[in-house]
Residue, then its C-alpha position, 0 to 999 in steps of 0.5 A: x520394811x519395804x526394798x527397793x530394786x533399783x533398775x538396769x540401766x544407767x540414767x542422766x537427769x534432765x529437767x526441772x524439780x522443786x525440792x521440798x521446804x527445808x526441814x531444818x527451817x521447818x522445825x525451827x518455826x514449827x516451835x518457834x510459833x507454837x512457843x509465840x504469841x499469836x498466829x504464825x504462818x508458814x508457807x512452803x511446809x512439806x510434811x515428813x515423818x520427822x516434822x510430823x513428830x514435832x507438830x505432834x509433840x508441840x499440840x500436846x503441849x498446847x499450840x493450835x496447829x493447823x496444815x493444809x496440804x494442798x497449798x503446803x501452809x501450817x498456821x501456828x496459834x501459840x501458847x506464849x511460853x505457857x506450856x500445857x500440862x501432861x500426865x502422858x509422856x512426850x514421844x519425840x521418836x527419833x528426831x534428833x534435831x526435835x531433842x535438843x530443841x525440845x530439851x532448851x524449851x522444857x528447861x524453861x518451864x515450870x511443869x515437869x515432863x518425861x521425854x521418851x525417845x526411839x531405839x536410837x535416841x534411847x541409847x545416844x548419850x545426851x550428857x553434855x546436854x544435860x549438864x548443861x541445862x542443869x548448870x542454868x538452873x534446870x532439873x534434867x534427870x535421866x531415868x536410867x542412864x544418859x539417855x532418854x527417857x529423861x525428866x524434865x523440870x524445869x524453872x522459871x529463874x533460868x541464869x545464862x551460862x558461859x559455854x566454850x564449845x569442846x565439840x562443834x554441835x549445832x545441836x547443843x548450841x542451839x538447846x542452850x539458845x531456846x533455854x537461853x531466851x527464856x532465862x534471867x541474865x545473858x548466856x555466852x556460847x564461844x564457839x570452837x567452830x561456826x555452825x548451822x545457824x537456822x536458830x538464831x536467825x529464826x529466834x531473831x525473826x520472832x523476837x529474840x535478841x541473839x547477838x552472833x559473832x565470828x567466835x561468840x554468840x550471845x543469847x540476852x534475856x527476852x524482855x518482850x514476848x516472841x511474836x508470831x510471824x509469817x514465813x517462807x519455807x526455801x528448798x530444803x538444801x540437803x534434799x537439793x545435794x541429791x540431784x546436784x551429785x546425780x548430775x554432776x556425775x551422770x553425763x548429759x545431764x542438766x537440771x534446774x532446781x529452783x527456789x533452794x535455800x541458801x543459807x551460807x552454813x548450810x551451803x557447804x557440800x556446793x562449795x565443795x563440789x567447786x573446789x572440786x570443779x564443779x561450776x554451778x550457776x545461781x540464778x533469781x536471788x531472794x532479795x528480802x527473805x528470811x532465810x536467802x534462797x535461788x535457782x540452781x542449774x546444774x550440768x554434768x562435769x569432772x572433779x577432781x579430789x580435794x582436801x576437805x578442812x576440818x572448819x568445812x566439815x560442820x557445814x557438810x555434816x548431812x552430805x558427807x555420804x553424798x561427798x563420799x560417793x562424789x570424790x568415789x568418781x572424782x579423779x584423785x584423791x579427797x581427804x575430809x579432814x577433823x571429822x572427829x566432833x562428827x564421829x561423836x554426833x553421826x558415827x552410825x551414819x560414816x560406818x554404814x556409809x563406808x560399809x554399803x558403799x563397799x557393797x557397791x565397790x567403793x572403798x574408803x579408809x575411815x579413821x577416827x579423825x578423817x576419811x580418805x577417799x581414792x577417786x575413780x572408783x568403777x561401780x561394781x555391784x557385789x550385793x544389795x544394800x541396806x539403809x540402816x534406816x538412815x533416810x541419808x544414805x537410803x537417797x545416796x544409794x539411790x544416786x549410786x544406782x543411776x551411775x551403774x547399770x547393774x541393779x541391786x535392791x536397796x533395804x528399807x527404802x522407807x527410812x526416806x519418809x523421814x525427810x522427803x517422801x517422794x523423793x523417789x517419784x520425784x527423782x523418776x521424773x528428772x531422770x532419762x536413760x542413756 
């Protein structure tokens, strides 16, 4: 357990930074490759703790993995869906994302599996999930009760199901995509609500056949073998939020952030801060790549507080403490409306959030399906602060820090190598005091 002490003066950002490659991507292609025939090479890959878990995870299962850290490559020898046997349990830490993604894979194979999990995947119920994948013909039975550890055998006969969404998971849809590719007849997902998409559009890249729609996505059987491919990593977009947020609200600020992923599910927190008034440009647009990407420039400027609709709340679900802390300084009031399916999927994260956030002087009223959030609120440090071991809230915090110049400590600073490891002697780098 390490602190952070935060310094006594206030900062405005200036300068350039490039954000590390998107780990939502990243993921994605790490089990995509492993899972294809052939060689797969991915370019722009920043190691952290999470996607060190999901390299790890996928070598015991039989792909050759190979980093190179001074040029940020990975080259991928995969299996073909021939999945290595084990006798040792699959750890896969706390790594949600890794969990429903490794679930749908599992489902598809023939050897049986234990998957064992963190403290905070051990006591997440995974029950939709699991009925799920048991309707498709696979064996997923918990140890104990709902949650990991879980045994998984699965079949090689997998039937598509039909799912009608009751809560909007990016999580769960895409399980049942990495289950569905492998299965014998189409599987049907009716969304209640668009999600993320970085599943599909990276199965179709190597050779799904995923049909998406406003409000279905159809999953057909794969009558060839995915393939291995060549990848571009953009900017990790959630790490970008950072520096938006910091200088938006820090005056005198000016940043450039290039080449940040764009993908327009992932995209929500800028148009919130344009509803909100903020005017960022985008320069230099990807023409031809997989997952588009661009130049961000950002200046500091006013908000003012919104209304923010429950068909906008998927798109913002990693930067809804970022947003809380935005519409803090914003003038009036923001309402973050039908939070309730993000309640059920991050319900940790918006209770430490409001509680350290009040810490700091920011109040904000939490109720089970929205959050209201009264603007210009003053900073008024009234005790340190703690990360929860939320890589998320531990970089807001630190945001938080510049807009004031009373300093306080920030515990357990080291949740941020979850996602981005240098994010701190990157954020010095942009910064200059006023």
């Amino acid at each position: 357990m390490f602190d952070y002490n935060t310094r006594p003066r206030k900062f405005k950002f200036l300068g350039e930074i490039n954000v590390p490659g998107d780990k939502s991507i990243a993921h994605r292609a790490i089990i995509l490759g492993a899972l294809a025939d052939g060689v797969t090479q991915i370019s722009n890959f920043t190691y952290s703790d999470d996607l060190a878990v999901t390299a790890k995870v996928f070598k015991e299962l039989g792909a050759k993995i190979h980093t190179e850290m001074s040029n940020k490559d990975m080259i991928i020898k995969g299996v073909n869906h021939q999945l290595k046997e084990l006798d040792q349990p699959l750890n896969i830490d706390n790594v949600g994302t890794l969990e429903s993604l490794l679930l749908g894979v599992l489902a598809s194979s023939t050897n049986e599996y234990t998957v064992q999990g963190g403290n905070y995947l051990s006591g997440r119920s995974i029950d939709r999930l699991t009925r799920l994948l048991s309707g498709m013909g696979g064996q997923i039975v918990p140890t104990t009760e709902q949650v990991l550890p879980i045994r998984v055998k699965g079949s090689n006969n997998l039937q598509g199901i039909t799912y009608q969404q009751d809560i909007s998971s990016a999580q769960i849809k895409s399980s049942l995509i990495m289950a569905g590719i492998y299965a014998k007849t189409k599987t049907t997902i009716i969304r209640k609500l668009p999600t993320r998409d970085h599943t599909e559009v990276l199965a179709n890249y190597f050779g799904a056949d995923i049909v998406t729609k406003p409000d279905v996505i159809t999953v057909n059987p794969n009558h060839s073998d995915l393939q291995g491919q060549n990848l571009t990593i953009p900017g990790d977009f959630s790490s970008a939020a950072f520096y938006i947020v910091g200088a938006l609200l820090s005056k005198g600020s000016k940043i450039t952030l290039p080449k940040v992923g764009l993908n327009l599910t992932r995209i929500g927190m800028l148009k919130v801060a344009e509803q909100m008034g903020a005017k960022i440009s985008i320069e230099n647009r990807s023409v031809k790549s997989v997952e588009p990407y661009g130049d961000l420039i950002i200046e500091s400027q006013k908000l003012h507080g919104i209304k923010i609709t429950a068909k906008q709340v998927p798109f913002i679900i990693d930067e809804i403490p970022l947003v809380a802390l935005m519409a803090s300084q914003a003038s009036g009031s923001t309402v973050i409306e039908g939070i309730h399916d993000v309640h059920l999927q991050i319900s940790d994260r918006i209770r430490n959030m409001r509680v350290e956030l009040a810490k700091l002087g920011i109040v904000m009223q939490v109720n089970d399906d929205s959050i209201v959030i009264q603007g210009e609120q003053t900073i008024k440090v009234k005790d340190d602060v703690d990360s929860h071991n939320d890589h998320r809230i531990a970089m807001m915090l630190c945001i938080a820090s510049i807009l004031t110049a009373t300093p306080f400590k920030i515990k357990n600073i080291e949740a941020i190598d979850i996602s981005y490891p240098g994010f701190i002697s990157d954020l010095k780098k942009v910064l200059v005091a006023k």
